[in-house]
C-alpha positions as CSV (number, residue, x, y, z in Angstrom):
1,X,-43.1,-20.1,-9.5
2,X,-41.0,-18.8,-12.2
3,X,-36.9,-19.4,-11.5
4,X,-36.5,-15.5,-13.2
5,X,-38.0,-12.1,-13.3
6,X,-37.8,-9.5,-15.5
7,X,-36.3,-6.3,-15.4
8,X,-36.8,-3.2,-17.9
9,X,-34.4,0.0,-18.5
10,X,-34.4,2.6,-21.6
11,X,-32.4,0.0,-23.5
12,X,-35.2,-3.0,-23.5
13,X,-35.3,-5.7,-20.8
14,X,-34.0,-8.9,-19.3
15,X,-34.2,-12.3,-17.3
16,X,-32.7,-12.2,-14.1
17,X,-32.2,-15.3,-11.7
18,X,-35.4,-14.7,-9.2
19,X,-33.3,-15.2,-6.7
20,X,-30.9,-12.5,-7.3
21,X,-30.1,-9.6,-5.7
22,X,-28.9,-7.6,-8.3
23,X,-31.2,-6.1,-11.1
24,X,-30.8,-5.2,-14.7
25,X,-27.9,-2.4,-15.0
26,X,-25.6,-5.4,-13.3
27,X,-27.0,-8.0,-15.7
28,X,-26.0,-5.7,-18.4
29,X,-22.2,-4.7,-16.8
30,X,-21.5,-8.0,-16.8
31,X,-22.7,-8.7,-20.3
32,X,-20.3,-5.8,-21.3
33,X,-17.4,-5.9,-19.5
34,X,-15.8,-9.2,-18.7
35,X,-11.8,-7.7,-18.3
36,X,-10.1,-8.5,-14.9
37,X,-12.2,-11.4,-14.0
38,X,-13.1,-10.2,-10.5
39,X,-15.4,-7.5,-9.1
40,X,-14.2,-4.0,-6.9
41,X,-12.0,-4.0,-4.4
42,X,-14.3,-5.3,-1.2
43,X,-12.7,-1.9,0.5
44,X,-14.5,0.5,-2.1
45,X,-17.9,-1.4,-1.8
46,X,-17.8,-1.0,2.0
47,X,-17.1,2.2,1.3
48,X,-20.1,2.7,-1.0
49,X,-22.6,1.1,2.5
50,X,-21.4,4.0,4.0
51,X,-21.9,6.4,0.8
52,X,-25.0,5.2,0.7
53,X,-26.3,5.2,4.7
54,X,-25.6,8.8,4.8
55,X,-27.5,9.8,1.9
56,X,-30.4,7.8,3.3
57,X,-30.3,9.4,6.8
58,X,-29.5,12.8,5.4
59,X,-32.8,12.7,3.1
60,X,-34.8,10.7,5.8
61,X,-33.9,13.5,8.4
62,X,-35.1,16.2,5.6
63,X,-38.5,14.2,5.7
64,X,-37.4,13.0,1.8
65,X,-38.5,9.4,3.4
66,X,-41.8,9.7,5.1
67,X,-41.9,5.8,5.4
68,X,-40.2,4.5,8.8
69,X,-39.5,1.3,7.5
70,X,-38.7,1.7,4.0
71,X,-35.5,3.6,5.6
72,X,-35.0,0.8,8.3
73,X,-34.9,-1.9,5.8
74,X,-32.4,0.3,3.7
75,X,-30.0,1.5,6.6
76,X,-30.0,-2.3,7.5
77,X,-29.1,-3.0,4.2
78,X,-26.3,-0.6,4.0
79,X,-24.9,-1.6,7.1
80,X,-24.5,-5.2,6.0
81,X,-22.4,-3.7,3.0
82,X,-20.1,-1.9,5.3
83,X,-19.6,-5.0,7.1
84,X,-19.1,-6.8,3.9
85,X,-22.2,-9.6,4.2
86,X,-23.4,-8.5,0.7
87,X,-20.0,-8.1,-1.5
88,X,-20.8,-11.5,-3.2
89,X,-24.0,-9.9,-4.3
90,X,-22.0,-7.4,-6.6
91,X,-19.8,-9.1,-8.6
92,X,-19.3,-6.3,-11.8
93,X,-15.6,-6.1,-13.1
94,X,-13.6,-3.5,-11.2
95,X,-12.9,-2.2,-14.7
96,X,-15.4,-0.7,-16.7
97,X,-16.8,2.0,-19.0
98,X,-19.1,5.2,-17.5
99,X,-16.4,6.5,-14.5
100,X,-17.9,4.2,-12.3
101,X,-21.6,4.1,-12.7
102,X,-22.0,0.0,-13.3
103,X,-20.8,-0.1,-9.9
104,X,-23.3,2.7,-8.5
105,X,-26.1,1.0,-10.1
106,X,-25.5,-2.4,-9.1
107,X,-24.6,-1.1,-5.5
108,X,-28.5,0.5,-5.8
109,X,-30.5,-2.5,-7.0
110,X,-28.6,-4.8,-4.5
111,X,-29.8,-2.6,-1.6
112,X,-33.1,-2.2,-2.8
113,X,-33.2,-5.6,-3.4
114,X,-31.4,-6.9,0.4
115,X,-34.6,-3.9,1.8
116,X,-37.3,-5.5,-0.1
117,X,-36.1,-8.8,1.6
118,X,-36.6,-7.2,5.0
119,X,-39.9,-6.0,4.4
120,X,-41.2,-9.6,2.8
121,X,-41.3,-8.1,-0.4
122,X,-40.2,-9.9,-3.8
123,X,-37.7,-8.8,-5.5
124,X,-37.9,-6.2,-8.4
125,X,-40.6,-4.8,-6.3
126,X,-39.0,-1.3,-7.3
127,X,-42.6,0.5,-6.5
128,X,-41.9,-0.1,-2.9
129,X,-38.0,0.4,-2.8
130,X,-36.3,1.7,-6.4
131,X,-32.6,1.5,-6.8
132,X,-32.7,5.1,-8.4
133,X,-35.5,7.0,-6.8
134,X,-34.6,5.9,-3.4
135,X,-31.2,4.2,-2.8
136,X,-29.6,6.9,-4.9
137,X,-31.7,9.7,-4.2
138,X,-30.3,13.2,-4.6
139,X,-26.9,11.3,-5.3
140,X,-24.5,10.6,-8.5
141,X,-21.9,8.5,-9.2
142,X,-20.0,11.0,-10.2
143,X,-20.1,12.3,-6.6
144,X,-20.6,8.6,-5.1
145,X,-17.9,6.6,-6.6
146,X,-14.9,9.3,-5.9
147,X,-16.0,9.6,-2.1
148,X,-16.6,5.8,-1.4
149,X,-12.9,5.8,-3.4
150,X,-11.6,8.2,-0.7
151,X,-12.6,6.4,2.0
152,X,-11.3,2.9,0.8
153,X,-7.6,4.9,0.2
154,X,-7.6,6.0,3.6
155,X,-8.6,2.4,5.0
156,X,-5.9,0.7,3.0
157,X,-3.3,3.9,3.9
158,X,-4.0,3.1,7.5
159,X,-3.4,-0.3,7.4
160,X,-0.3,0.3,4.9
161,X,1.1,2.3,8.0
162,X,0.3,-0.4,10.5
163,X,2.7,-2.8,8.2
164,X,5.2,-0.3,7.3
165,X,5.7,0.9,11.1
166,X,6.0,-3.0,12.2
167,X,8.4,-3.6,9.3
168,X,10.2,-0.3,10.8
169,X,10.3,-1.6,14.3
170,X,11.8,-4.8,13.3
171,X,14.7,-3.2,11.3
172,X,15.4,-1.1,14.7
173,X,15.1,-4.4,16.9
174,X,17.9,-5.5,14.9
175,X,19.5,-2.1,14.9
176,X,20.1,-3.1,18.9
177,X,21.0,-6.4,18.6
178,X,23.5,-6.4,15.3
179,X,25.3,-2.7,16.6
180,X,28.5,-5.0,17.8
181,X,28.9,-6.7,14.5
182,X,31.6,-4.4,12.2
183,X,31.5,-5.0,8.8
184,X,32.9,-4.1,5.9
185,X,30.9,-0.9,4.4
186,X,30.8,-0.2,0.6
187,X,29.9,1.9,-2.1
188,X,29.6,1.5,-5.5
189,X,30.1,-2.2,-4.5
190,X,33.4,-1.7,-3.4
191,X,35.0,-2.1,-0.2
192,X,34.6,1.4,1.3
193,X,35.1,2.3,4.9
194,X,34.1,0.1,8.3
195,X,30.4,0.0,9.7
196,X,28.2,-1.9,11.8
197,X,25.5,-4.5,10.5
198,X,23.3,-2.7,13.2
199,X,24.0,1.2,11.4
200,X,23.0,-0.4,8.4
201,X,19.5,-2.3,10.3
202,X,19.0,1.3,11.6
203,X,19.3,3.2,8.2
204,X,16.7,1.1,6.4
205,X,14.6,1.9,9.9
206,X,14.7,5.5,8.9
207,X,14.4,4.7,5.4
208,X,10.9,3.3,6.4
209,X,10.1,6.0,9.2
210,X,10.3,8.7,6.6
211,X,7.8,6.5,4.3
212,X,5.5,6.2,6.8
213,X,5.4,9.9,8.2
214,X,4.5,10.6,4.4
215,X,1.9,8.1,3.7
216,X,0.5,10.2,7.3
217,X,0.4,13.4,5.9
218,X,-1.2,12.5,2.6
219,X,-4.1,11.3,4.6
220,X,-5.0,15.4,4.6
221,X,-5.6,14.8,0.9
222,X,-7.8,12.0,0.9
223,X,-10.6,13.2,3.3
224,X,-11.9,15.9,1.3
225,X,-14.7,14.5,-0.7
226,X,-17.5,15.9,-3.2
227,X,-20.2,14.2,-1.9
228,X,-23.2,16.2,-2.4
229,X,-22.3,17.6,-5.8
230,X,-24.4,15.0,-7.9
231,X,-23.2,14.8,-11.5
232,X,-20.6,18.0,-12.2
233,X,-19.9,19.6,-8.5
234,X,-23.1,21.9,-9.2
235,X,-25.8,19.7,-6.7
236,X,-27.9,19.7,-9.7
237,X,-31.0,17.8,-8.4
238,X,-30.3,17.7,-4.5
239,X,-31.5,20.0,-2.4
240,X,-29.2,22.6,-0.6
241,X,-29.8,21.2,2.9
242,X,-29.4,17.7,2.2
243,X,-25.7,19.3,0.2
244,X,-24.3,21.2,3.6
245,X,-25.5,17.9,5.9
246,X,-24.7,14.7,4.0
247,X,-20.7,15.2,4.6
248,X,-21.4,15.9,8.2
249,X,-23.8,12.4,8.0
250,X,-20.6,10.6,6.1
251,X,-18.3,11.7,8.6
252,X,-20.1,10.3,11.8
253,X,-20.6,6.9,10.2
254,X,-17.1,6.5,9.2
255,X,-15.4,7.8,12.2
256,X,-12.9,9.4,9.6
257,X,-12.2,13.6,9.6
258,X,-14.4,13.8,6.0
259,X,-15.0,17.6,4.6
260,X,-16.6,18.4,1.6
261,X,-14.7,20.3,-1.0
262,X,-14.8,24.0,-1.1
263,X,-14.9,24.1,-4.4
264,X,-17.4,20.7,-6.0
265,X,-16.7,21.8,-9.6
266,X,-13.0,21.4,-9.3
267,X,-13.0,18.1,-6.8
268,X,-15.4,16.2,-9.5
269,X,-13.6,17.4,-12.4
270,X,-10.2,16.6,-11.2
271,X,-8.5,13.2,-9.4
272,X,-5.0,14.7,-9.6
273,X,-4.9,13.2,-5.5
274,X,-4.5,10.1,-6.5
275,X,-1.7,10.4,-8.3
276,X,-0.1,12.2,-5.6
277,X,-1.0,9.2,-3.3
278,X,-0.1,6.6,-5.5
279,X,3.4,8.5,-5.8
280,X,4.0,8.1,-2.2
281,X,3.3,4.3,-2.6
282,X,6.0,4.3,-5.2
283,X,8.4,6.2,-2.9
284,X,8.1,3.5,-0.6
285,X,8.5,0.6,-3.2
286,X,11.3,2.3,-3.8
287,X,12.6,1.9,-0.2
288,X,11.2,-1.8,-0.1
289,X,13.1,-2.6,-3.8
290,X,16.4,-1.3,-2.0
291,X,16.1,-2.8,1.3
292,X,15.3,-6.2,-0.6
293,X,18.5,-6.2,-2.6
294,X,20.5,-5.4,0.0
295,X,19.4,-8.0,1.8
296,X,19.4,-10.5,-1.4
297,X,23.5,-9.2,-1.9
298,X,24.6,-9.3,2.1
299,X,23.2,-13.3,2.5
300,X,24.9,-13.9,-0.8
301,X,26.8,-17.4,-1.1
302,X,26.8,-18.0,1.3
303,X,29.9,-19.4,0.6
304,X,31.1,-18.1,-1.9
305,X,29.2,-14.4,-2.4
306,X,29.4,-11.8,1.0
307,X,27.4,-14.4,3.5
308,X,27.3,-11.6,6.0
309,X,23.7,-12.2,6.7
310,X,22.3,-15.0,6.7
311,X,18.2,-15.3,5.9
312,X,15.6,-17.5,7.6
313,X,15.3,-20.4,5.0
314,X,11.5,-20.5,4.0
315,X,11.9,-23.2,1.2
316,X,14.0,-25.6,-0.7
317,X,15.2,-23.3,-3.8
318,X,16.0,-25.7,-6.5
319,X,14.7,-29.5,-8.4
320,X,18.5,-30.3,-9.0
321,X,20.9,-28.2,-6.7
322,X,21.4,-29.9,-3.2
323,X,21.1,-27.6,-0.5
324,X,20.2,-24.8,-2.1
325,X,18.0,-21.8,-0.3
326,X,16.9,-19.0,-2.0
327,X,16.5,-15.5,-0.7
328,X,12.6,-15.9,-1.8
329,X,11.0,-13.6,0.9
330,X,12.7,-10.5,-0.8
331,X,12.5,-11.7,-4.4
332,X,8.9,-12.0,-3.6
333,X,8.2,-8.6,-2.2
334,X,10.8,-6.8,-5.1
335,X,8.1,-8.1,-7.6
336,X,5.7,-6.4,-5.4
337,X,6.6,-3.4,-5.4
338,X,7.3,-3.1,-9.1
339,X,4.0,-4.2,-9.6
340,X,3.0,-0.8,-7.2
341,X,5.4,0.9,-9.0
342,X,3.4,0.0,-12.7
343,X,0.3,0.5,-10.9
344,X,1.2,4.1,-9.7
345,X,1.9,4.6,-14.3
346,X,-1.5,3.6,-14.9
347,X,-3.0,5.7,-12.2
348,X,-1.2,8.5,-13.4
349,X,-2.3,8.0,-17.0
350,X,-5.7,7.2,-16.4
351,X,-6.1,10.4,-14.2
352,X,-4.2,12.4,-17.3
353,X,-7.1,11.5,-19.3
354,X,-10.0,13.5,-17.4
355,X,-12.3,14.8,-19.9
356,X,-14.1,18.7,-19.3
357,X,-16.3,18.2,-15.6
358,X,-15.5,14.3,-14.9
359,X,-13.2,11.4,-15.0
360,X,-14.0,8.7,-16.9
361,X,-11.6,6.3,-15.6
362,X,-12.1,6.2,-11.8
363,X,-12.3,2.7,-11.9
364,X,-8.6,2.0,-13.4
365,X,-8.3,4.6,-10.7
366,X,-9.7,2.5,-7.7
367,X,-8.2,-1.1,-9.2
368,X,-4.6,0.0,-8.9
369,X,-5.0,2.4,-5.8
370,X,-6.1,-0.2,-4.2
371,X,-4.5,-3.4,-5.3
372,X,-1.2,-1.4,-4.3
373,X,-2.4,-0.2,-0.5
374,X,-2.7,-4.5,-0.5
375,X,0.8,-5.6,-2.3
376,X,2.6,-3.2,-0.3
377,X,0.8,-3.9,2.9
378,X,1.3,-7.1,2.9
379,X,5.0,-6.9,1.5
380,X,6.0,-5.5,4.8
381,X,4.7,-7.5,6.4
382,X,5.7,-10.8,5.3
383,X,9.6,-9.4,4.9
384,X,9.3,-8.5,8.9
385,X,7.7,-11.9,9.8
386,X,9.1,-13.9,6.9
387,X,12.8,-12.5,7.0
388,X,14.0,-9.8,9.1
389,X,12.5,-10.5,12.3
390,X,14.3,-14.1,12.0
391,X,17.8,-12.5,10.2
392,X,21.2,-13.3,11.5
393,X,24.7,-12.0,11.2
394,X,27.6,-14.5,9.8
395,X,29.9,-12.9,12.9
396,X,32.7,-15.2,11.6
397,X,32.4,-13.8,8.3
398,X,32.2,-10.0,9.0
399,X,35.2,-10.3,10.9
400,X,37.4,-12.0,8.3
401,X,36.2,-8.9,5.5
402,X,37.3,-6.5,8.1
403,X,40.9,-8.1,8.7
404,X,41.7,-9.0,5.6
405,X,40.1,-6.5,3.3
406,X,41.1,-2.5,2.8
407,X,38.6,-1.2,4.0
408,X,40.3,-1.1,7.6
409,X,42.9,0.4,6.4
410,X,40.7,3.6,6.1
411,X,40.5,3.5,10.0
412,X,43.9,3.4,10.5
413,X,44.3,7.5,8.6
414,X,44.4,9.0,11.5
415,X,47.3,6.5,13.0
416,X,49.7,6.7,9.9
417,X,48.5,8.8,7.4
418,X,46.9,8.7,3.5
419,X,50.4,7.6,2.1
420,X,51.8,5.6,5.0
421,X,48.4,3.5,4.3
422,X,48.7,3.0,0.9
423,X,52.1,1.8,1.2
424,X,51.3,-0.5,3.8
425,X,48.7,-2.0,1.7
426,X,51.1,-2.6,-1.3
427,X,53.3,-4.6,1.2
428,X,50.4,-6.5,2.3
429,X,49.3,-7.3,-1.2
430,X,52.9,-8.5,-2.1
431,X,53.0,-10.8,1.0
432,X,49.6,-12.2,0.7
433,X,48.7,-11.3,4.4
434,X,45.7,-9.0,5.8
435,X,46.8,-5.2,6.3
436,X,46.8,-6.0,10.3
437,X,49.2,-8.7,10.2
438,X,51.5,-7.1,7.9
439,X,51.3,-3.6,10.2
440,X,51.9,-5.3,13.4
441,X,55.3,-7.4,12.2
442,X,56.7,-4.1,11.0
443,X,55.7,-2.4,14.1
444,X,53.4,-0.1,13.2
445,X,50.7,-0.5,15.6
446,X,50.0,-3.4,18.1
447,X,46.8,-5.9,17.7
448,X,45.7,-4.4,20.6
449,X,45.8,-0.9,18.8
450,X,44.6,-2.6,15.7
451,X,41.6,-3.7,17.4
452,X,40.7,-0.4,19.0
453,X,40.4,1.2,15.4
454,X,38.0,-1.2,14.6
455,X,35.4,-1.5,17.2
456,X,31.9,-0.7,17.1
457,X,32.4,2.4,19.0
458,X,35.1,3.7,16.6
459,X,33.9,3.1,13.3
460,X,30.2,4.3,14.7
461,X,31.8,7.5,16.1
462,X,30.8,10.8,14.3
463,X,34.3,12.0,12.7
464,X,37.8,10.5,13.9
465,X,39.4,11.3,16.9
466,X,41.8,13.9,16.5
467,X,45.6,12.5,17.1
């Protein structure tokens, strides 16, 4: 027997391996589009099982599929694509020319191909099973590739939340256990006024919170699809039945709140959610770029930069400098989030560049949407289990910045006043001593009094006590 077969579309024809699962229009994606060097996102071709499994029950409930077990061998094969056993049948480049239809075709023939399998049937057999007239009957990829899209967003956006909500409840774990540690606060990198490490563990806990109540609400945006609208929004080609059911189909195999668009025109024309989704995901790189250089400048030194917090060490960080530990675990989830943060540009761009009725660029689209639900997913979670779950305070340390630099002196307003502070800061410059030791040998205040200015519960209290 033959090692190939031969496949024909309008352009000519080709030898595939016999053995192959995949038919012509992949043969010829690969040919033509060798960019990235790896295929979709494994997320959007599970989605596309699912795309695909309610067309085929939709149609096979309209009596579209008289044969039984042509539509058992092609649910089976759809359900093996939701739970990824064919992905390495499918290996077109995520980016690619025609909005996404290399990756609609190649999705078709491997079905047909995995169904003809089941039923003992070569493959290439397409006048028992056809990639076009049955796997994407009364479909498009114009309506295809957006949904399955959708529904591999709201995947990765519910595991982004899982991460970023574990990430949050570590930042207010050490909100309780770092609240008795007063430090020295600053803005503008200058010594400012007195805080807690724990205030500052609990800020970047809200910080995150608010991130993750809006990657939430943007799921709203995500589930409504334009499944059933076939190559413009218009259904041309499908029947009006199979349009009003196939959502409903979609939405019971994915478990997910799905609704088709009001208006099918508009939702294939237009991808403008993406961008707003993929601006969310820069909002919280944002949040994850800050955190990580705080963290970078508070375990600084450590002896001779702030060393206030000290970092689990993960690795040695130099070939020639003894001892040295670098604070890797941030550095490697800034780049990260830039890299979400470039992503969420191309997005934008490519979705700019929507032509008339349809996107061309969907699958620019789906590569960074993607690839950026992953990098930030897994950026929070390697800084929780990597770094702040396993943070420390330098208590020694904190405590020297808070007696010996100005920034207690701030506390001390409401005991001697704006210009009484300032002058007793000159005389403690002059003499060399912190402002507490020069304050209690001229009798200003006690230590004990000293100390009561600066405890946790003072500088965390809302306001100053009133004299």
């Amino acid at each position: 027997m033959s090692e190939t077969r031969t496949e024909q579309d309008l352009l000519g024809s080709r030898e595939l391996p016999r053995a192959a699962r995949y038919g012509i229009h992949t043969q010829r994606a690969m040919e033509n589009f060798p960019l990235l060097g790896h295929p979709c996102h494994p997320e959007l071709l599970r989605a596309f099982g699912a795309v695909k499994l309610a067309a085929l029950r939709t149609n096979a409930a309209l009596n579209f599929f008289p044969d039984s077990s042509k539509v058992d061998a092609l649910a089976r094969a759809c359900r093996e694509l939701m739970d990824g056993h064919l992905l390495s049948d499918l290996p077109v480049d995520a980016l690619q020319g025609g909005a996404g239809t290399s990756t609609n075709m190649s999705v078709n023939e491997v079905l047909a191909n995995r169904a003809l399998e089941v039923l003992e049937k070569p493959h290439g057999d397409y006048a028992t099973i056809s990639p076009s007239d049955h796997a994407n009957l009364h479909q498009s990829t114009n309506d295809t590739y957006p949904t399955a899209l959708r529904i591999a967003a709201i995947h990765g956006l519910k595991e982004l939340e899982r991460q970023v909500l574990g990430l949050q409840e570590a930042f207010q774990e050490k909100e309780r256990t770092l609240a008795h540690v007063v430090k020295v606060g600053r803005t503008e990198m200058q010594d400012a006024v007195l805080t807690t490490l724990g205030r500052e563990m609990g800020a970047y806990a809200e910080a995150l919170n608010r991130d993750r109540w809006r990657l939430a609400k943007c799921e709203e945006r995500l589930r409504v699809v334009n499944l059933g609208g076939t190559a413009i929004g218009s259904g041309l080609a499908a029947p009006r039945e199979y349009i009003f059911r196939v959502v409903d189909e979609l939405r019971d195999i994915t478990g997910l709140g799905l609704a088709r668009a009001e208006n099918l025109v508009e939702a294939t024309q237009n991808a403008d959610v993406f961008v707003e989704v993929s601006g969310l995901l820069k909002t919280l790189a944002t949040t994850l770029i800050k955190i990580c250089g705080d963290l970078r400048l508070l375990s600084s030194g450590p002896e001779a930069g702030m060393g206030e917090l000290k970092l689990p060490p993960r690795q040695a960080g130099s070939s020639i400098m003894p001892g040295k530990v670098n604070p890797v675990i941030p550095e490697a989830v800034t780049q990260a989030a830039i890299l979400a943060m470039t992503h969420d540009h191309a997005i934008a761009l490519a979705v700019s560049q929507g032509s008339l009725e349809l996107n061309a660029f969907l699958p620019l689209v789906a590569h960074c949407l993607l690839e950026s639900f992953d990098l930030l997913a897994r950026a929070c979670a390697i800084l929780r289990s990597h770094c702040v779950e396993g943070l420390e305070a330098d208590e020694a340390r904190c405590r020297r910045h808070v007696e010996n630099g100005t920034a207690a002196a701030t506390a001390l307003l409401p005991l001697l006043g704006y210009d009484a502070v300032c002058k007793l800061l000159e005389r403690a410059q002059t003499t060399g001593v912190s402002i507490k030791h020069q304050g209690v040998a001229e009798g200003l205040f006690t230590e004990v009094e000293f100390q009561e200015f600066i405890t946790p519960e003072a500088v965390n209290r809302l306001g100053s006590r009133m004299r």
